[in-house]
C-alpha positions, -999 to +999 in steps of 0.1 A: -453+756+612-486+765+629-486+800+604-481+780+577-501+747+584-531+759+600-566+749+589-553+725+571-539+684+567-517+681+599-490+655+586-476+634+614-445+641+597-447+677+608-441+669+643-403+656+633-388+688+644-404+692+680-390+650+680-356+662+665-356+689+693-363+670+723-341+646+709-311+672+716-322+676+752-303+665+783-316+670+821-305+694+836-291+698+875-318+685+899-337+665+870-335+625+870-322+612+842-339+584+840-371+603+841-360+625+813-349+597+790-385+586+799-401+617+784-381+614+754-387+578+748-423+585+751-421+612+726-404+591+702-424+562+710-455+586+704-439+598+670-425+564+657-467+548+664-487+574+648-464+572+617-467+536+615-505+541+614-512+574+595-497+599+576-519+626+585-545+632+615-588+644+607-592+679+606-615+676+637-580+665+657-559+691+647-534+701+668-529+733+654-558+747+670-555+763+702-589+750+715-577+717+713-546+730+742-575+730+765-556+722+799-534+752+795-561+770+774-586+771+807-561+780+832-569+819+822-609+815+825-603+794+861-586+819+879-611+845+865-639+826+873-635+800+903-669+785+896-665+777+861-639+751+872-668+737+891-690+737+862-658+719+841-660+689+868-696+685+870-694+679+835-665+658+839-683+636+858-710+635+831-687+622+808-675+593+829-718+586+841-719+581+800-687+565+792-706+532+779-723+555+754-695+580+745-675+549+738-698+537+715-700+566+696-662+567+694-668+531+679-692+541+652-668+571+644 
């Protein structure tokens, strides 16, 4: 899906399989299964939402592109690089100093 979808319209739809997949999941030993029906209720919830709302998501939000993974995407360049987590929390806190304004922004968007 990502080889063939890339750069362009991601359609909500195209999520069904990763829903359909989790939907097939069980917990395993040691896992609660309360808190695994959790994660799949919240998956569908996610899904069944979105659709309701849109068929496809802006090109700026697509989550095809592996910048947009950027949790797991700077775990590489922290461990390289303690400081730049520093740097990453100093801006951080930027963010939340400006929220009134990033909001607005978000607004006019």
């Amino acid at each position: 899906m990502i080889r063939r979808d890339r750069g362009g319209p991601f359609k909500v739809s195209d999520a069904q399989p990763y829903g359909d997949a989790v939907n097939e999941m069980t917990a395993v030993q040691g896992h609660s299964k309360e808190g695994f029906a959790l994660h799949v209720d919240s998956v569908n919830a996610h899904y069944d939402i979105l659709s309701s709302l849109t068929d496809t998501v802006r090109p700026e939000d697509d989550p095809f592109i592996e910048a947009h993974q950027t949790p797991v995407i700077l775990e590489i360049p922290y461990e390289e690089d303690p400081a730049l987590k520093a740097s990453m929390w100093t801006f951080i806190e930027a963010i939340e100093a400006n929220r009134s304004m990033i909001g607005l922004e978000a607004v006019q968007r």
